[in-house]
MARVEX-70696 format. One record per residue (C-alpha): chain; residue number from 1; x, z, y; residue in one letter. Coordinates in steps of 0.1 Angstrom, whole numbers. Last residue first. Example, Ala and Ser with C-alpha at 12.3 -4.5 7.8 and 13.67 -1.06 7.14 Angstrom:
<atoms>
{atom 'A',2,{137,71,-11},'s'},
{atom 'A',1,{123,78,-45},'a'},
</atoms>
This chain:
<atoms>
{atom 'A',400,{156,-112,-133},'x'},
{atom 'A',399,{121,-117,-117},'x'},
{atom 'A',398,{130,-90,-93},'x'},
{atom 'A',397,{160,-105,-81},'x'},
{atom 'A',396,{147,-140,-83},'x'},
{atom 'A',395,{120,-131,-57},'x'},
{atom 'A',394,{141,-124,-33},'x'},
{atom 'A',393,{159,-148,-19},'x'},
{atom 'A',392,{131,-175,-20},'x'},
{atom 'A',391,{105,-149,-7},'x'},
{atom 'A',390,{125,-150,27},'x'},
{atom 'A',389,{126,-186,23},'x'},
{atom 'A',388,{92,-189,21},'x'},
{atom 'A',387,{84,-167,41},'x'},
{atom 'A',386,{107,-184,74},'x'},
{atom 'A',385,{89,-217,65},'x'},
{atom 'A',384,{57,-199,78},'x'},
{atom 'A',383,{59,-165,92},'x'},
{atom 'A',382,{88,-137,90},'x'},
{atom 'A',381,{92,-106,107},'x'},
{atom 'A',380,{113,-83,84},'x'},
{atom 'A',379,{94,-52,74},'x'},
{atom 'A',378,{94,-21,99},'x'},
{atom 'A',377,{123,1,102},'x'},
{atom 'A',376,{120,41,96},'x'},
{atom 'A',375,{151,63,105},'x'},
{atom 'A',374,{137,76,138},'x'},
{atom 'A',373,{107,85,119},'x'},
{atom 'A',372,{129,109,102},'x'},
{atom 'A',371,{143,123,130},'x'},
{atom 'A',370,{103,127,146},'x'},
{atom 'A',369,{98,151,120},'x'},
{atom 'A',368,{71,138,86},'x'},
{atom 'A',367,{40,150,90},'x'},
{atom 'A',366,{23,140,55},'x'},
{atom 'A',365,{54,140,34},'x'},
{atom 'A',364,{67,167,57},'x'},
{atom 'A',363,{41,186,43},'x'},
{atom 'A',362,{24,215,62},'x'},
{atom 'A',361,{-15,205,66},'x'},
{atom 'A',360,{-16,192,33},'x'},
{atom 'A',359,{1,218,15},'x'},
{atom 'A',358,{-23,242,32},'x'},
{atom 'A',357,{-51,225,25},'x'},
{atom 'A',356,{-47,224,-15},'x'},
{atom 'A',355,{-32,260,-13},'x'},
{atom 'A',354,{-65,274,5},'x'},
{atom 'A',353,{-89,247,-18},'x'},
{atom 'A',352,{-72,266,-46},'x'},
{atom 'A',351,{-81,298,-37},'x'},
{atom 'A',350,{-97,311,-2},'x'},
{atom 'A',349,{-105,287,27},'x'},
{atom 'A',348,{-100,297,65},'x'},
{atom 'A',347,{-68,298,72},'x'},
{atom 'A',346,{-68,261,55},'x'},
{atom 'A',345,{-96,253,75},'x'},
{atom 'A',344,{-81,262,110},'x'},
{atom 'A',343,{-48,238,93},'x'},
{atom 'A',342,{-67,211,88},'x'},
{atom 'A',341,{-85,206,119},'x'},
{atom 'A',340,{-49,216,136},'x'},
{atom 'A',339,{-30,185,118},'x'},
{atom 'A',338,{-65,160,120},'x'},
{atom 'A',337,{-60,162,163},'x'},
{atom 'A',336,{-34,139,159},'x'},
{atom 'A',335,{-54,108,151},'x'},
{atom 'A',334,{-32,78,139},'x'},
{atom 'A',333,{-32,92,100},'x'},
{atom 'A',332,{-2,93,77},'x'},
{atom 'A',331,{-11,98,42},'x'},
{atom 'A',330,{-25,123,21},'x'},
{atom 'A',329,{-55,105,6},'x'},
{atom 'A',328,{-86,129,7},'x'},
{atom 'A',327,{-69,159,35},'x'},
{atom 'A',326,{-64,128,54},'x'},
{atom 'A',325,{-95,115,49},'x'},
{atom 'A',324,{-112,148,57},'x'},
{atom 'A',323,{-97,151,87},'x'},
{atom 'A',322,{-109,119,101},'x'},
{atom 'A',321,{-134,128,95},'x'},
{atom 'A',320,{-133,161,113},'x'},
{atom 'A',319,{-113,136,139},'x'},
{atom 'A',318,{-138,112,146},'x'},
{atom 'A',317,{-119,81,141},'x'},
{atom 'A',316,{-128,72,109},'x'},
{atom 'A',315,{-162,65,126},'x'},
{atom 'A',314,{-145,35,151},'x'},
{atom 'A',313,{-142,12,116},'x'},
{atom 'A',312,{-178,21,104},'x'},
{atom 'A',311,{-195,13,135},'x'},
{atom 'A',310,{-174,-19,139},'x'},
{atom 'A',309,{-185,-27,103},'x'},
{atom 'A',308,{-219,-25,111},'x'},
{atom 'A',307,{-215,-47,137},'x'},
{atom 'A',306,{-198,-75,116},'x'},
{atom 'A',305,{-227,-72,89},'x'},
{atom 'A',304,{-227,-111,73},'x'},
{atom 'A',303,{-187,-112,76},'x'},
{atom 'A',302,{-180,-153,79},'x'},
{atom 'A',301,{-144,-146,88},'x'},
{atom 'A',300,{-128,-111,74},'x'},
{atom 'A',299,{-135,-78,94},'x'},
{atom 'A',298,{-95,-59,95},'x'},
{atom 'A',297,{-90,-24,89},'x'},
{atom 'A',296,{-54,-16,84},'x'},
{atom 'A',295,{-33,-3,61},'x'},
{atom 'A',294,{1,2,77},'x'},
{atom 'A',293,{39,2,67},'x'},
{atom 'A',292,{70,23,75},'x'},
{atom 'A',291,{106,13,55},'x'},
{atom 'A',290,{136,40,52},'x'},
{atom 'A',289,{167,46,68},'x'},
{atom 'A',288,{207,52,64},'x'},
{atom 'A',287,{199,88,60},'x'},
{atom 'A',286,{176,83,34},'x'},
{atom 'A',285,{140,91,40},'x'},
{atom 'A',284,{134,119,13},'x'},
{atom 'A',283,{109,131,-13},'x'},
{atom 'A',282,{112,156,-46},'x'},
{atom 'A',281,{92,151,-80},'x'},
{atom 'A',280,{80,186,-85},'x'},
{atom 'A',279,{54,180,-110},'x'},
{atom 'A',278,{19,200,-110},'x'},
{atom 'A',277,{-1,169,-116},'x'},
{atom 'A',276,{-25,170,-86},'x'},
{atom 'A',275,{-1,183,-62},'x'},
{atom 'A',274,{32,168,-73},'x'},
{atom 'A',273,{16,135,-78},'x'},
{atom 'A',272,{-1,136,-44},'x'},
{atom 'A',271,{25,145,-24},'x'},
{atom 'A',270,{52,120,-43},'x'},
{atom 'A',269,{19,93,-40},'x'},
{atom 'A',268,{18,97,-1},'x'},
{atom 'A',267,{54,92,3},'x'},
{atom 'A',266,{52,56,-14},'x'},
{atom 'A',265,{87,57,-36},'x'},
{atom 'A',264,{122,40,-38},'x'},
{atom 'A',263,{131,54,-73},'x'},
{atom 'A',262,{154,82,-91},'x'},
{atom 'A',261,{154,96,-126},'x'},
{atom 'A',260,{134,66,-143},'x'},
{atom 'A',259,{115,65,-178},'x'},
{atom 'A',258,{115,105,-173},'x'},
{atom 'A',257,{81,111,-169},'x'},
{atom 'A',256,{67,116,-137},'x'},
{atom 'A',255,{94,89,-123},'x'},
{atom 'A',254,{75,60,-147},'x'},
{atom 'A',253,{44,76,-141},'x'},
{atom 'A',252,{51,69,-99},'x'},
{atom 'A',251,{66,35,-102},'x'},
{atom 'A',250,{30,24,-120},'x'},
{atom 'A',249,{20,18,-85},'x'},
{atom 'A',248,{44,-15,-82},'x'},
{atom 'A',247,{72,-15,-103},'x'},
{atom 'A',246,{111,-34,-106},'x'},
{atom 'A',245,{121,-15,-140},'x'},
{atom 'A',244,{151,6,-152},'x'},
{atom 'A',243,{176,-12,-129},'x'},
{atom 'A',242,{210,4,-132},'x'},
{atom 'A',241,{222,-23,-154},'x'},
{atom 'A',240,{251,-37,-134},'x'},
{atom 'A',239,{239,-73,-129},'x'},
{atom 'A',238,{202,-53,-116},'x'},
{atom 'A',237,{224,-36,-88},'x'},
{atom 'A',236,{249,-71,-81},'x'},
{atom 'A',235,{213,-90,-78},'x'},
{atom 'A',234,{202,-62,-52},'x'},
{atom 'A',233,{233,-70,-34},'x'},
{atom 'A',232,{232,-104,-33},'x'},
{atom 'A',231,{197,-100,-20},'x'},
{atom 'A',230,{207,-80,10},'x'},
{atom 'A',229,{240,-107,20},'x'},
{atom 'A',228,{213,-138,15},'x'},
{atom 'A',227,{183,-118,37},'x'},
{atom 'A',226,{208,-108,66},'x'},
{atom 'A',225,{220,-147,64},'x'},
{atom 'A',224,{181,-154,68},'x'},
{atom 'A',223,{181,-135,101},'x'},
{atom 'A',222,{170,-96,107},'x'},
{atom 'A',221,{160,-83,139},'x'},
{atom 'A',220,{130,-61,125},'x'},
{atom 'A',219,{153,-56,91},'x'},
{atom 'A',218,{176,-34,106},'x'},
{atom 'A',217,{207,-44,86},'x'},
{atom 'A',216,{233,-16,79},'x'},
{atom 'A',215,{240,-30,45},'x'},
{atom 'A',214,{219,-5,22},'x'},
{atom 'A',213,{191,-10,54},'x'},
{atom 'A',212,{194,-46,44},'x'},
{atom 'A',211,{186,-43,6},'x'},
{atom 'A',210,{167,-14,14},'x'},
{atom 'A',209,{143,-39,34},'x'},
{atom 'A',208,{142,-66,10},'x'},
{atom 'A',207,{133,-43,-18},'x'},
{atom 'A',206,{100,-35,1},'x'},
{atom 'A',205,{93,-72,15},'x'},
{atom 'A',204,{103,-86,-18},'x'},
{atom 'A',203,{75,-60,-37},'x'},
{atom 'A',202,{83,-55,-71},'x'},
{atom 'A',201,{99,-18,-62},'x'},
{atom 'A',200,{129,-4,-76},'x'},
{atom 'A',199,{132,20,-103},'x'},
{atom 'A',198,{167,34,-112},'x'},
{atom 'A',197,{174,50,-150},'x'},
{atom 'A',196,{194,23,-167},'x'},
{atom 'A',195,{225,33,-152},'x'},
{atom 'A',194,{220,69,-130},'x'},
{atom 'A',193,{258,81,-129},'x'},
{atom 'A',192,{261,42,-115},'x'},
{atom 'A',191,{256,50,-84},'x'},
{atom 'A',190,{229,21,-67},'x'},
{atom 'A',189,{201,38,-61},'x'},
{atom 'A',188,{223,70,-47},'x'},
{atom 'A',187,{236,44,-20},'x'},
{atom 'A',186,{204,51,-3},'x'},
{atom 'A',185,{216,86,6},'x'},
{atom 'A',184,{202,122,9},'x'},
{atom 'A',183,{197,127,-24},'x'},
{atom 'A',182,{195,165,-32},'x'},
{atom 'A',181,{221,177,-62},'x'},
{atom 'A',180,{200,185,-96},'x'},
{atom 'A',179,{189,151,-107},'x'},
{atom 'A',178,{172,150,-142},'x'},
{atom 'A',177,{151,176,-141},'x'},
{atom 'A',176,{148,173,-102},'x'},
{atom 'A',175,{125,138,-104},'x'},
{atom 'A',174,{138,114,-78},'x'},
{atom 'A',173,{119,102,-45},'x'},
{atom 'A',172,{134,74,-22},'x'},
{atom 'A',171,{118,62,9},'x'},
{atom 'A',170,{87,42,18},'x'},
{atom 'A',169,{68,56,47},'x'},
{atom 'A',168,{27,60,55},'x'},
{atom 'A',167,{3,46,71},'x'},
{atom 'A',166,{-34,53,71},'x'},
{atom 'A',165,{-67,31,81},'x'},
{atom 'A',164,{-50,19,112},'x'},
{atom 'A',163,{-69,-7,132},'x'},
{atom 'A',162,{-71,-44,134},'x'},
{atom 'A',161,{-78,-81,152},'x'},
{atom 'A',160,{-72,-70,188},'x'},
{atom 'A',159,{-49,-41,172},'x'},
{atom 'A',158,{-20,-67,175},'x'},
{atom 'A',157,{-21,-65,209},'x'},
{atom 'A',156,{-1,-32,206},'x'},
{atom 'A',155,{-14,-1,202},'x'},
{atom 'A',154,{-6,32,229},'x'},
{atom 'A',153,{-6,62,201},'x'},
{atom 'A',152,{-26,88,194},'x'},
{atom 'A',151,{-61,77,188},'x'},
{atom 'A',150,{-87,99,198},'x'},
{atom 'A',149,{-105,86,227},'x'},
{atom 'A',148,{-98,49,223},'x'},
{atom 'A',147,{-102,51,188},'x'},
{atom 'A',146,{-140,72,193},'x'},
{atom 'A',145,{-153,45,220},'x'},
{atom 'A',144,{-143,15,193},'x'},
{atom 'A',143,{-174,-4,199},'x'},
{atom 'A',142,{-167,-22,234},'x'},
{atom 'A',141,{-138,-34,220},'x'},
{atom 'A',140,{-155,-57,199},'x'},
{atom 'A',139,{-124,-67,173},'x'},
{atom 'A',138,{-113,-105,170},'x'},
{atom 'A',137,{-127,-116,136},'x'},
{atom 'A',136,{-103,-127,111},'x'},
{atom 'A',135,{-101,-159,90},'x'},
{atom 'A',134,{-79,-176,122},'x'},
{atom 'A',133,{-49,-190,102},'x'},
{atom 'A',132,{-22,-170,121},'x'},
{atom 'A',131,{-47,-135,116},'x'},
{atom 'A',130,{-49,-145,75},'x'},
{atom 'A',129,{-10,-156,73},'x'},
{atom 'A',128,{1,-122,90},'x'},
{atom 'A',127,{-18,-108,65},'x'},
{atom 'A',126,{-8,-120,37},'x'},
{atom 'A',125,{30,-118,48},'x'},
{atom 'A',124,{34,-84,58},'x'},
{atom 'A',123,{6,-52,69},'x'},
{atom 'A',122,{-11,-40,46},'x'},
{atom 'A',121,{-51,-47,37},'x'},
{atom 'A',120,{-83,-25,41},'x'},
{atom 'A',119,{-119,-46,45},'x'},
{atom 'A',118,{-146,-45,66},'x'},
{atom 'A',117,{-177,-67,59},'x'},
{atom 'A',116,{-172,-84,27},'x'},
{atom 'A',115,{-193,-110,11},'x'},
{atom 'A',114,{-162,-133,6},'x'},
{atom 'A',113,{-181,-155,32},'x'},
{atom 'A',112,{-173,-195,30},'x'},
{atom 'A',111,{-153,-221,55},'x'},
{atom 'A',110,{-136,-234,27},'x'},
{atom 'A',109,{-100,-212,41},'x'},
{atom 'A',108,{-120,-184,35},'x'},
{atom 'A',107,{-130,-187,0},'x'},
{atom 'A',106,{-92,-203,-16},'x'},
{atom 'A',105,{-80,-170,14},'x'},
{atom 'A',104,{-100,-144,-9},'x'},
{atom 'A',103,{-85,-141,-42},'x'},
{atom 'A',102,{-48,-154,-34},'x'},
{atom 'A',101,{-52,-125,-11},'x'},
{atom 'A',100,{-65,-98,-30},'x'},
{atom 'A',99,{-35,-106,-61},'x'},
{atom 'A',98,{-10,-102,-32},'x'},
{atom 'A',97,{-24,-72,-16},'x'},
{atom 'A',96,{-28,-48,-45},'x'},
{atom 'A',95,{-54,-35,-64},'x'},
{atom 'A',94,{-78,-43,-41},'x'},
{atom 'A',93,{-116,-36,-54},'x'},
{atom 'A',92,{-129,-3,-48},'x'},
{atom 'A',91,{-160,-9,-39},'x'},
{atom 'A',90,{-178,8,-9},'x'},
{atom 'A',89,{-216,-6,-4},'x'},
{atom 'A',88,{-225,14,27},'x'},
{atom 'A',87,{-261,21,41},'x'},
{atom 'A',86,{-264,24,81},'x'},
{atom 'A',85,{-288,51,95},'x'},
{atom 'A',84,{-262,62,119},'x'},
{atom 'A',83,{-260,98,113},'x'},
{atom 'A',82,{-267,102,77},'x'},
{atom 'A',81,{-250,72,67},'x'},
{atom 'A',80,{-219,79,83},'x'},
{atom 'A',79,{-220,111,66},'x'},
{atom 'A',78,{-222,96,33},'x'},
{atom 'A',77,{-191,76,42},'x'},
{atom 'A',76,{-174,108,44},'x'},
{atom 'A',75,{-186,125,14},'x'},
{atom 'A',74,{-169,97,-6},'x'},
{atom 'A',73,{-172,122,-36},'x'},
{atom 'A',72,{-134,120,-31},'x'},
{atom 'A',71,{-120,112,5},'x'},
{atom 'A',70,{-107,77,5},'x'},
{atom 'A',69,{-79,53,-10},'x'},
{atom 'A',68,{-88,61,-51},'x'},
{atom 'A',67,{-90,27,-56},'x'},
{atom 'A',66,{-77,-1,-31},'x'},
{atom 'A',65,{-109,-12,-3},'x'},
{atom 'A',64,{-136,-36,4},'x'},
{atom 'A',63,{-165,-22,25},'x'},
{atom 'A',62,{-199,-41,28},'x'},
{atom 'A',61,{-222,-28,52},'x'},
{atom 'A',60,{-254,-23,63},'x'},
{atom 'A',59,{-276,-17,91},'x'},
{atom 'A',58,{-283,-50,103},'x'},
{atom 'A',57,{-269,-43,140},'x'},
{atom 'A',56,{-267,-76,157},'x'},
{atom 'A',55,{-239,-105,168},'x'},
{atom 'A',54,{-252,-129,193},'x'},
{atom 'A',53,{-230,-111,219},'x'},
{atom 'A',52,{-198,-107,198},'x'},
{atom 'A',51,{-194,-143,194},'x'},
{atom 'A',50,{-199,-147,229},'x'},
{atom 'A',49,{-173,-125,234},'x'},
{atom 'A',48,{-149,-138,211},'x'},
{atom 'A',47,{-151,-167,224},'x'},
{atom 'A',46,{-147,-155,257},'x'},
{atom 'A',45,{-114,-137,249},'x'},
{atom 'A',44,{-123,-100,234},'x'},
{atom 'A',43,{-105,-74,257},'x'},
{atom 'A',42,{-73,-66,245},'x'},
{atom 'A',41,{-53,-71,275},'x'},
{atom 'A',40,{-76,-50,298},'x'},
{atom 'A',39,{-66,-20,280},'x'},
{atom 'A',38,{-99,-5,265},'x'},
{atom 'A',37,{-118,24,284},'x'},
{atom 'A',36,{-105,61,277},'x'},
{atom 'A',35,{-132,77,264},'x'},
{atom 'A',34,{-146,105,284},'x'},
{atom 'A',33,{-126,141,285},'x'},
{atom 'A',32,{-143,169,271},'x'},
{atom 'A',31,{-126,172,235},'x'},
{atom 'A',30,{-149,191,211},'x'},
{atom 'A',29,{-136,163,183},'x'},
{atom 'A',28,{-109,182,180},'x'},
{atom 'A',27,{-75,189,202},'x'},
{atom 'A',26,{-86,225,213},'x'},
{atom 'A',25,{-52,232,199},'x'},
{atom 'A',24,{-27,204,195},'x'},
{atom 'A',23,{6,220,184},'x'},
{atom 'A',22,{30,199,200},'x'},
{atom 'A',21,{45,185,168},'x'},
{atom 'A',20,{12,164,164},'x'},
{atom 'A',19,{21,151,203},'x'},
{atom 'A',18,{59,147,192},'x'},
{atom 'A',17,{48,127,161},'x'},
{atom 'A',16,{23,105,175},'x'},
{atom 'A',15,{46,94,201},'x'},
{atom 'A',14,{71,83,170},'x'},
{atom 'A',13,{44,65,157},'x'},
{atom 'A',12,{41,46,186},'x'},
{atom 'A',11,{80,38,189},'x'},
{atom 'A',10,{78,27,145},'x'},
{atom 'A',9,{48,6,158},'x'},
{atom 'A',8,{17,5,147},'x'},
{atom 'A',7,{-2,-23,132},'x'},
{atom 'A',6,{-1,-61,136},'x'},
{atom 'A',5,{37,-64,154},'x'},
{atom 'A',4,{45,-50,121},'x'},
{atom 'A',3,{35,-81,109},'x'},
{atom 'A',2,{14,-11,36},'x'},
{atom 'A',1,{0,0,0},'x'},
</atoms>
């Protein structure tokens, strides 16, 4: 789950750190202040505008997200019900964004519905080939009161098309049974103590960027000699055998159990593993750097409910539900008031539910410190002939 000029910015993100940091009392959805209106920049362009103004409430919507990527019970989007009236069919149908993709964009690019409304993809190639290829709907500004009140960060233009569902960092976890002495480095993925026992990630934009950051590349400048020297080096890690497996979610059992001692890893999954499972799999942003991504909420062309959807997008950012996601998924969230919501409960509960909010409201895998946002680069920035040869690097090294 995770161009970057589409979601959040590593700068943004690092303003919602220092205000979380802060200690935001009174911070909650009492807030007195009005909404703050939309920057003039991202105000829908005519078109969009008139599009917007035939548009009408239907009171429905169809919402297309990965499994397991909201509160349990759903409780939130019953709520939303409740108080607007509007009925949500929520499937749980991406299981990741490449597969989603080559699903939708044969439908989108014939002009046809996918019979989605609102939908959660990363940030990277697909969808920087969706918004450059015009299958999403600009956003109606005008319905996004509760983002522009409680959203942290100042958003690029990018958010004309999107906004955050969660974010989150990719970095390196490693399972203590096996590893005793802290990693700290990303040059512990390629010691060779650990042959046979490293897991890497299937993803080329993911093992592109620790390929660079290995070399001292920031990927967000990066050119395709940066790509050639990273890939080499990957192919010189799997050459030498220290490659258990190049995984996508099923990184995370692999690392549970002992089939790998060490692996780049999603830092919402180490928290949840360890909290659900009772493992004590252990979580760092190397020193050299790590990789930040975005889910965002995007309404595909063709969507039959787009208003609906708008209403749905701008709910999430009520903070007590806001809140609630977090506390549901354990990621990053863009509304800083969630931290002391959280925390008041925590005080609050007794038992399990007391740990369970607790850990949430104290992690560093859910707040990580502005230092280690410091050390988070987005994906390389590549569109059109550039993907291609991007993928063309890096694609062989996971396919072996």
């Amino acid at each position: 789950m995770r161009s970057h000029a589409l979601s959040f910015r590593r700068r943004d993100v690092l303003s919602l750190a220092g205000l979380a940091a802060a200690g935001l009392a009174g911070a909650g959805c009492g807030s007195e202040r009005a909404p703050s209106p939309p920057p003039a920049r991202t105000r829908p362009t005519s078109a969009a505008g008139r599009y917007w103004a035939r548009q009408r409430m239907h009171g429905q919507v169809e919402f297309a997200n990965w499994p397991l990527y909201i509160d349990p019970g759903h409780r939130t989007l019953a709520e939303f019900s409740a108080t607007t009236g509007i009925r949500v069919d929520y499937t749980e149908v991406i299981q990741d964004t490449p597969s989603w993709f080559a699903k939708i964009n044969p439908i989108l690019q014939a002009g046809q519905a996918i019979g989605y409304d609102v939908m959660v993809i990363t940030d990277g190639f697909q969808f920087s080939q969706l918004l450059a290829d015009g299958k999403l709907v600009p956003l109606d500004q005008s319905l996004l009161g509760n983002f522009y009140e409680n959203a942290s960060a100042q958003f690029d233009p990018g958010n004309t098309y999107s906004v955050p569902w969660a974010s989150g960092s990719t970095g390196i976890a490693w399972n203590p049974k096996y590893i005793k002495t802290p990693v700290t480095s990303i040059n512990e993925l390629w010691n060779p103590a650990y042959q046979g026992k490293v897991g890497m990630m299937s993803d080329p934009q993911e093992l592109g960027n620790f390929g660079m950051i290995k070399l001292g590349i920031n990927p967000e400048h990066s050119t395709p000699a940066d790509w050639r020297a990273a890939s080499k080096v990957l192919e010189a890690q799997r050459r030498a055998g220290l490659v258990r497996g190049y995984y996508q979610q099923s990184y995370i059992d692999a690392l549970s159990r002992g089939d790998t001692w060490i692996s780049m890893a999603w830092s919402g999954d180490i928290f949840q593993q360890n909290l659900t499972s009772g493992t004590s799999l252990q979580f760092t942003i190397p020193r050299e750097g790590g990789s930040i991504w975005t889910d965002n909420m995007v309404i595909p062309r063709g969507a039959q409910n787009p208003v609906d959807a708008m209403m749905l997008m701008d709910w999430y950012y009520r903070p007590p539900i806001a809140a609630q996601l977090t506390v549901g998924i354990n990621y990053i969230t863009a509304v800083p008031a969630v931290r002391p919501i959280i925390a008041a409960d925590a005080a609050k509960a007794q038992g399990a539910a007391k740990h369970t909010l607790t850990e949430v409201a104290t992690s560093k895998l859910v707040w990580p410190t502005p230092a280690e946002y410091n050390r988070l680069y987005n994906y390389a920035d590549v569109s059109g002939k550039l993907q291609r040869e991007y993928l063309a690097y890096f694609q062989p090294v996971i396919a072996g």
